[in-house]
C-alpha positions in Angstrom: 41.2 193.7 43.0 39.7 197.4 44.3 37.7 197.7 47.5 34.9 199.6 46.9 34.6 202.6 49.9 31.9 201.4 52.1 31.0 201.2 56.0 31.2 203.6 58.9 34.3 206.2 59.1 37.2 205.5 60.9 36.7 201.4 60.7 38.8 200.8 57.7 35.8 199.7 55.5 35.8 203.9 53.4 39.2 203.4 52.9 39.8 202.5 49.2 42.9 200.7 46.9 43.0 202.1 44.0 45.5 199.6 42.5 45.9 195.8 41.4 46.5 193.7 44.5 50.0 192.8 44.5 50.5 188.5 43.3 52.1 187.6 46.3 49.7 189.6 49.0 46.7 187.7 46.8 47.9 184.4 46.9 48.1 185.0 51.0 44.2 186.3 51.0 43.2 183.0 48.7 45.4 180.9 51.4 43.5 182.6 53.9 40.1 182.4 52.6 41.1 178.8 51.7 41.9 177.9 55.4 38.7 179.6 56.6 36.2 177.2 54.5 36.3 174.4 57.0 35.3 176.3 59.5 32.0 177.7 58.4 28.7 176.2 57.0 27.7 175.6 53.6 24.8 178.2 54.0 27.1 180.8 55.2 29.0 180.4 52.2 28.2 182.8 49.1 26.3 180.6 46.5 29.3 180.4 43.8 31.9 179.2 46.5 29.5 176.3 47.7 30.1 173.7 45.1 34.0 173.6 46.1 33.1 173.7 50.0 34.5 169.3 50.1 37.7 170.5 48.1 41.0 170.0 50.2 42.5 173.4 50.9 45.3 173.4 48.7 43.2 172.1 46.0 40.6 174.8 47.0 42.9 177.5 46.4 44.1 176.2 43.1 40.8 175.8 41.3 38.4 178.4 43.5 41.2 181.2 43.4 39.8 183.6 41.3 35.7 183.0 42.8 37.1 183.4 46.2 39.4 186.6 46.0 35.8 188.3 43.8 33.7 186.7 46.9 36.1 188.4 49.8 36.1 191.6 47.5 32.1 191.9 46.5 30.3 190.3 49.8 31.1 192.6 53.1 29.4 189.4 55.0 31.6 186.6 53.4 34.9 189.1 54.4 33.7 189.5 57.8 33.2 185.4 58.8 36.5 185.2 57.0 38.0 187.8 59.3 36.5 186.2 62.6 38.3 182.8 61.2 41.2 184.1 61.1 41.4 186.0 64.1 40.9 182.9 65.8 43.9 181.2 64.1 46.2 184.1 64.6 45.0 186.2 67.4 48.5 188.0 67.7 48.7 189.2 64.5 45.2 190.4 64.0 45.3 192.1 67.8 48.4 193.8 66.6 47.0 195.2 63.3 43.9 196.9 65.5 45.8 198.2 67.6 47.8 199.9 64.5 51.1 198.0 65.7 51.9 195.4 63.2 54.8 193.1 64.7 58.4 194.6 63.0 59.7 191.0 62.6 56.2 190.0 60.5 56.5 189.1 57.0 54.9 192.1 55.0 53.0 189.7 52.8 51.5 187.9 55.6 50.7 192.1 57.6 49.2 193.1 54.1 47.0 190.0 53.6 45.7 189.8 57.3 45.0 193.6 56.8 43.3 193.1 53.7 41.1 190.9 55.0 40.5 192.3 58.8 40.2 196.1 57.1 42.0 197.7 60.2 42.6 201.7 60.0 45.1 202.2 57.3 45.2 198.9 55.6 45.6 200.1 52.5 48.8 201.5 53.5 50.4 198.2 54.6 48.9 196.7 51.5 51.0 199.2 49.3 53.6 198.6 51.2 54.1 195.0 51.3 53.6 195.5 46.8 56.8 197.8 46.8 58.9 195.6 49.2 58.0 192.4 46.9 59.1 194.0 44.2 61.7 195.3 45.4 62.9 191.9 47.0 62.3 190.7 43.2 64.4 193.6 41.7 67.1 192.3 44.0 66.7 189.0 43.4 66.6 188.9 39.7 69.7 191.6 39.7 71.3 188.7 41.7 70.4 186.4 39.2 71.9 188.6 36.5 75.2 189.1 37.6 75.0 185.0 38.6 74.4 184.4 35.3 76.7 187.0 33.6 79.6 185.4 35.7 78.6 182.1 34.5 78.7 183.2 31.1 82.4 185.0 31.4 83.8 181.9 33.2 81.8 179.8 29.7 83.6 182.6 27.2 87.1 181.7 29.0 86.9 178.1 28.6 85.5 178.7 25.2 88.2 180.6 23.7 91.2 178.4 25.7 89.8 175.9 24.0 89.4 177.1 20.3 93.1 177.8 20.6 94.1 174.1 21.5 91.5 173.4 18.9 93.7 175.6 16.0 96.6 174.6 17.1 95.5 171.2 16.2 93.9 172.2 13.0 97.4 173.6 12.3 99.5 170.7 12.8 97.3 167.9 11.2 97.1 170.7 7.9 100.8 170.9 7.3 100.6 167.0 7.7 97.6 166.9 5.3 100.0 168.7 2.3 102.8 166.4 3.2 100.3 163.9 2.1 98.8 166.0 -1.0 101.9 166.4 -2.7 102.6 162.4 -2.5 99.2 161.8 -3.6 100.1 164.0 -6.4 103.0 162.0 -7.5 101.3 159.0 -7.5 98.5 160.4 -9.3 100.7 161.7 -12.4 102.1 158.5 -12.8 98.7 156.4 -12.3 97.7 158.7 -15.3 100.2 158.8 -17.7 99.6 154.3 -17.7 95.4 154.8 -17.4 96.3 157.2 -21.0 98.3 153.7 -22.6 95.4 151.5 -21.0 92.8 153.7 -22.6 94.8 153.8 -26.3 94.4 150.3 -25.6 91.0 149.7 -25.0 89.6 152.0 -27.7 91.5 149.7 -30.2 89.6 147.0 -28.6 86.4 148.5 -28.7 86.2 149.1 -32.5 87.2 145.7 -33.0 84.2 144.5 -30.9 82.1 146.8 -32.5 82.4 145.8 -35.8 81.9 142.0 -34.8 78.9 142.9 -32.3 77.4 145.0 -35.6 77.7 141.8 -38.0 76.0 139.7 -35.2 72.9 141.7 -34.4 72.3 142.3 -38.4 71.9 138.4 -38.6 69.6 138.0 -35.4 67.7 140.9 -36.4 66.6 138.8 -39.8 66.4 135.9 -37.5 64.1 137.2 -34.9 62.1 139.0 -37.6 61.2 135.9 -39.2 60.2 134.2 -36.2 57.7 136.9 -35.0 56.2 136.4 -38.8 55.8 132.4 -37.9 54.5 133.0 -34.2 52.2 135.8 -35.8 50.5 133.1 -38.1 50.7 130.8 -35.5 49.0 132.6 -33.3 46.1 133.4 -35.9 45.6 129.8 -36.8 45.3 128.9 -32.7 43.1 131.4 -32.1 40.4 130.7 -35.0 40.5 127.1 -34.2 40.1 127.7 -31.0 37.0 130.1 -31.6 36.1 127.4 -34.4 35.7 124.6 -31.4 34.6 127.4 -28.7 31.9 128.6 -30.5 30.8 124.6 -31.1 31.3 123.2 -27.6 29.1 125.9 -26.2 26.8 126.0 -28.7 26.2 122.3 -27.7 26.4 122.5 -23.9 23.7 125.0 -23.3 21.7 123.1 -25.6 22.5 119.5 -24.4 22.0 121.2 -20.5 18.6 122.3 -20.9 17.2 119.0 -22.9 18.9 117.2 -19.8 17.4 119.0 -17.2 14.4 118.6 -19.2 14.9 115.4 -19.6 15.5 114.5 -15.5 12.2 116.7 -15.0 9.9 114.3 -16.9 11.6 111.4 -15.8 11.4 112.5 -12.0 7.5 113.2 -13.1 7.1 110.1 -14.7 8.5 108.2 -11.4 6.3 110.0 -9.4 3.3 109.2 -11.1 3.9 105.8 -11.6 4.3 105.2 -7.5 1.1 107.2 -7.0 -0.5 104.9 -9.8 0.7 101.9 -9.0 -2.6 100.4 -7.5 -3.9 97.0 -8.1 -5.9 96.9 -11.6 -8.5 94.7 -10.6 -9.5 96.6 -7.5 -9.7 100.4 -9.0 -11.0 101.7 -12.2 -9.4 105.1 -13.7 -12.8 106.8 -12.5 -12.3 105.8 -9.1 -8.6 107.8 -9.3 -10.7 111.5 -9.6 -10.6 113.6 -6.9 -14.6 114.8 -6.4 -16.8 115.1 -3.7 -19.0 112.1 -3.5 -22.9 112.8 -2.1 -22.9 113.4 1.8 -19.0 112.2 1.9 -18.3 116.2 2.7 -19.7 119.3 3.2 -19.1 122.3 1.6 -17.6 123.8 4.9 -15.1 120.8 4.9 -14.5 121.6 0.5 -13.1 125.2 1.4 -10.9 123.8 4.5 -9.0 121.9 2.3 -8.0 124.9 -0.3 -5.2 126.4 0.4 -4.5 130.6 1.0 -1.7 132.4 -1.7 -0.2 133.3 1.7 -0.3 130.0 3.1 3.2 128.7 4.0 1.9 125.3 3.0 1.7 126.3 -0.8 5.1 126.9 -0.8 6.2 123.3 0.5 3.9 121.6 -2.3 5.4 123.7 -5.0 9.1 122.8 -3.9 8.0 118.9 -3.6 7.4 119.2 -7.5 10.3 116.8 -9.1 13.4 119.1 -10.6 11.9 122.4 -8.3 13.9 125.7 -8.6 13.8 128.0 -6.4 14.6 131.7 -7.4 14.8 134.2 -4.2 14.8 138.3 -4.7 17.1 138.3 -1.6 17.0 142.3 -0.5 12.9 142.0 -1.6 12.7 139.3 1.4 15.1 140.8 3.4 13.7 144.5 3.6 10.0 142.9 4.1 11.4 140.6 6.8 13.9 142.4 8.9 14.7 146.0 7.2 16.2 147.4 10.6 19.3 145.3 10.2 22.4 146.1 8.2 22.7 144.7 4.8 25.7 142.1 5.9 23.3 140.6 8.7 20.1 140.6 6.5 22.1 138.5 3.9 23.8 136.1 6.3 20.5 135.4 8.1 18.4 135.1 4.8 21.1 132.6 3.2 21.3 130.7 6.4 17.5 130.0 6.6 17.2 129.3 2.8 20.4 126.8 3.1 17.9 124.9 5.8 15.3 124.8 3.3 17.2 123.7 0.5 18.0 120.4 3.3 14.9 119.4 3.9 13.1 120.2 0.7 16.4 119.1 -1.8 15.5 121.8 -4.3 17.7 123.7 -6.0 17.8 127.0 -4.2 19.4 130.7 -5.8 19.3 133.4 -3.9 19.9 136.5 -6.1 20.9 140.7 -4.8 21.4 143.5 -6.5 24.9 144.2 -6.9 24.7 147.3 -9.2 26.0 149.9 -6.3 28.3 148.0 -4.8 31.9 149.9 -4.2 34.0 146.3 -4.1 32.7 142.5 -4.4 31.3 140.9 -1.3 33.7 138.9 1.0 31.0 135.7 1.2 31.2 131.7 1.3 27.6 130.4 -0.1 26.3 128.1 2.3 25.5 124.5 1.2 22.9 124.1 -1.2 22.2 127.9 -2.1 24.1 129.4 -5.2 24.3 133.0 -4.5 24.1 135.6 -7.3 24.5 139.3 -7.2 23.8 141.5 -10.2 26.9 143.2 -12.5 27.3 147.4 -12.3 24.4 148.3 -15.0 22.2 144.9 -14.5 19.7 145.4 -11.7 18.5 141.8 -9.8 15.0 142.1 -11.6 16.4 141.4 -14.5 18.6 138.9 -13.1 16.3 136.8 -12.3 14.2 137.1 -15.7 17.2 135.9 -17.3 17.4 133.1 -14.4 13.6 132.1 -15.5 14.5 132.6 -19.4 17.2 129.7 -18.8 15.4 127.1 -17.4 14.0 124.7 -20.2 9.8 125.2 -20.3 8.2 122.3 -18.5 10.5 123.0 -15.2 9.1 123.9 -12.0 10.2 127.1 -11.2 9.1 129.4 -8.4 10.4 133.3 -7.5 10.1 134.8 -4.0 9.4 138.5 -4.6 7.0 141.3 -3.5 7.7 143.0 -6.7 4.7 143.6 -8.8 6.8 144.1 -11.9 9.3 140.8 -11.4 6.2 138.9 -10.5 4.3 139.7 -13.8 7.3 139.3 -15.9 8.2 135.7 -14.5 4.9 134.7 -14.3 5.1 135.2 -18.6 8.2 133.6 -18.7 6.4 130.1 -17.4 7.4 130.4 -13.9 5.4 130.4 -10.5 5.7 133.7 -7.9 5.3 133.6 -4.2 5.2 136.6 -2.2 8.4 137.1 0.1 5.9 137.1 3.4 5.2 133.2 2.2 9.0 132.6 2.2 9.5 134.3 5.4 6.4 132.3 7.0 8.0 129.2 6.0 11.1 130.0 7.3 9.8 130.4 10.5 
C-alpha cells in the first residue's frame, strides 16, 4: 500500500511511503481495522466493507483483508473513525505517538501499525522501521534455523555412516559364508549332472520307441476318424432334407388349417348370435316384422338422426368389438403422441398397454398393440399385460407395415378394426377388408 500525500502540513497526512507495507505491519492495520467495525454504524462504513459488517472479527480479517487495508488507504474519512476507535482502545500508545515518544518497550509492529493508521508526524519513519527490524528478526531467525538444521543433518550423516560400516561388515561375513556354500553347491551340482546325462541317454531311447508306436497309432485313427466324418457328413444331409421335407409340410398346413379355423369360429360365433337374436316364436312374428324401419308417426325424424351414431363416437367402437371373433389392431405411438405426447416414450407405452389390457377384459377381444421398433438401440425390457400381444417392428420394417401384414393375416370375413390417425395405414387397411377408427375414439373410450 502507498499513501497518497494529502492534508494540511505538519499533521502527518503530506507525508508519503513510497514502498510495499511490510506483511507483518499490514496484518496489524487489518486487525485494527477489524477490531474497529463493531464500533461504528453500517452508514459510516464505506459501501464495499458493509456487506461483511455481521462477520466475527477474526473471520472479518480473513475474508475482508484486502477491501479493508484499500478502504483505510483510499477513504481519509474511513481512516479517521478508525483512528478515533482505536485511540479509545489504546489511549497510551496513541498519546505517545503524538507526542512523537513511542514507548521503547513497544513492539515495532504494533508502533508502525498504530502510526499508520493515526498518521502522527513522522509515521512513515516508524513504518520503515518496524519493515527492517522484521526482517531482520526473520534473517535471524531463519539463520537459526539453518544452523538447527545443518546440525541435525551432521548428527544424521554420523549415524548414517556408523551404520553402513556395521552394515559391510555384515555384508562381509555372510559373503565369505555365501562361497563356502557355492563351492558345495558346486559339487553337488557336477555330480547331479553327470547322472541327469545317463537319465537323458535313457530317455531319448525311450522316446523313439514311443514314437514309432504313437506314429502307427495315429495313422490308423486318422483313416478311422476320416471315415466317420464321411458317415456324419451324409448323415447330416439326409437329417437336414427330411427335416426341411416335413418343415416345409407342417407349416404349409398350419397357416392354412389356422386361418380356416379362425374362420371357421367366426361364422360359427355369427351363426350363434343370430340364432339367439332370431329365436322368436314363429307363430307370433313374421320375417317382415324383424326389419328395422320407421313405422308412420312411431318416430320423428329428429328422434331417426339421435339414434345414428358419430365416427368419433366412443360408442362405435364398443359395437365393433362386440362383433363375434373381433380383433383389435392398435398403432400404439399413433395413440400415444395424440393422447399424451408430453410424456416419455416408457410411460406413454405402460399407460397405453395398461388401459387396452382393461378393454380387452371387459370387451374379450383379441387386442395387439403394435410400435415401431425400427430405431431402437437394444430390445425393450417389457411383460405384456394380460390379454394384449404386444408387437414392435424389426430394424428396416416400420409399424405401418406391420400392421398391413397384421390385416393381410387374418382370414377375409374376420372382424378386424385399426386404431390409427394415419391417413396412409387407414386407407391401406381399409383395402385390405379391415375397419379403421381414429386413435381420439380409442382414447375416448378409454376414458
Amino acid at each position: 500500500m502507498v499513501e497518497t500525500a494529502g492534508g494540511g502540513p505538519g499533521d502527518g497526512a503530506a507525508e508519503v511511503f513510497d514502498r510495499p507495507l511490510p506483511d507483518g505491519v499490514r496484518r496489524r492495520v487489518v486487525q485494527i481495522v477489524s477490531d474497529a467495525f463493531g464500533g461504528l454504524t453500517l452508514n459510516e462504513l464505506p459501501a464495499q466493507l458493509r456487506q461483511y459488517a455481521r462477520f466475527a472479527p477474526n473471520r472479518r480479517a480473513k475474508f475482508a483483508g484486502n477491501a479493508m487495508a484499500a478502504a483505510l488507504e483510499t477513504d481519509p474519512l474511513f481512516r479517521q473513525r478508525v483512528g478515533e476507535k482505536f485511540r479509545e482502545a489504546q489511549p497510551e500508545l496513541a498519546g505517545a505517538l503524538d507526542s512523537g515518544a513511542p514507548p521503547p518497550a513497544a513492539d515495532p509492529l504494533d508502533v508502525a501499525s498504530a502510526a499508520y493508521v493515526l498518521r502522527p508526524t513522522g509515521w512513515v519513519k516508524l513504518v520503515t522501521a518496524a519493515g527492517e527490524e522484521a526482517q531482520r528478526a526473520d534473517a535471524e531467525r531463519v539463520d537459526e534455523e539453518s544452523r538447527a538444521e545443518l546440525e541435525r543433518l551432521r548428527e544424521q550423516l554420523a549415524h548414517a555412516r556408523e551404520h553402513t560400516r556395521a552394515e559391510t561388515e555384515r555384508l562381509r561375513i555372510e559373503l565369505d559364508a555365501a562361497k563356502k556354500e557355492a563351492e558345495s553347491l558346486h559339487r553337488k551340482l557336477r555330480a547331479a549332472t553327470s547322472d541327469i546325462k545317463r537319465g537323458e541317454a535313457a530317455l531319448r531311447k525311450a522316446q523313439a520307441e514311443t514314437e514309432a508306436v504313437r506314429t502307427e497309432a495315429q495313422a490308423q485313427v486318422s483313416a478311422a476318424e476320416s471315415e466317420s466324418r464321411r458317415l456324419k457328413a451324409r448323415l447330416g444331409e439326409t437329417e437336414a432334407a427330411l427335416e426341411a421335407t416335413r418343415r416345409a409340410a407342417r407349416e404349409g398346413r398350419s397357416v392354412e388349417d389356422m386361418r380356416v379355423r379362425l374362420l371357421l369360429d367366426t361364422l360359427l360365433d355369427a351363426t350363434q348370435g343370430l340364432r339367439r337374436e332370431l329365436a322368436l316364436p314363429p307363430v307370433s312374428v313374421r320375417p317382415a316384422e324383424t326389419v328395422d324401419a320407421v313405422e308412420p308417426g312411431r318416430m320423428t325424424p329428429k328422434d331417426i338422426a339421435a339414434r345414428a351414431l358419430s365416427e368419433h363416437d366412443p360408442a362405435i367402437l364398443d359395437q365393433l368389438l362386440a362383433l363375434p371373433q373381433a380383433h383389435l389392431v392398435v398403432d400404439g405411438y399413433n395413440v400415444t403422441k395424440t393422447g399424451y405426447p408430453q410424456m416419455p416414450l416408457e410411460k406413454q407405452r405402460l399407460r397405453l398397454l395398461g388401459q387396452l389390457s382393461a378393454l380387452a377384459a371387459q370387451t374379450g377381444a383379441e387386442v395387439t398393440c403394435v410400435f415401431d421398433g425400427a430405431e431402437l438401440a437394444a430390445p425393450v425390457l417389457l411383460a405384456p399385460p394380460r390379454g394384449v400381444r404386444v408387437l414392435f417392428s424389426k430394424p428396416g420394417v416400420t409399424a405401418d407395415e406391420l400392421i398391413r401384414q397384421l390385416v393381410r393375416a387374418e382370414p377375409p370375413g374376420r372382424p378386424v378394426i385399426v386404431a390409427s390417425t394415419d391417413r396412409e395405414v387407414a386407407d391401406g387397411v381399409a383395402r385390405a377388408g379391415a375397419r379403421p377408427v381414429a386413435s381420439a375414439v380409442l382414447l375416448k373410450r378409454l376414458s
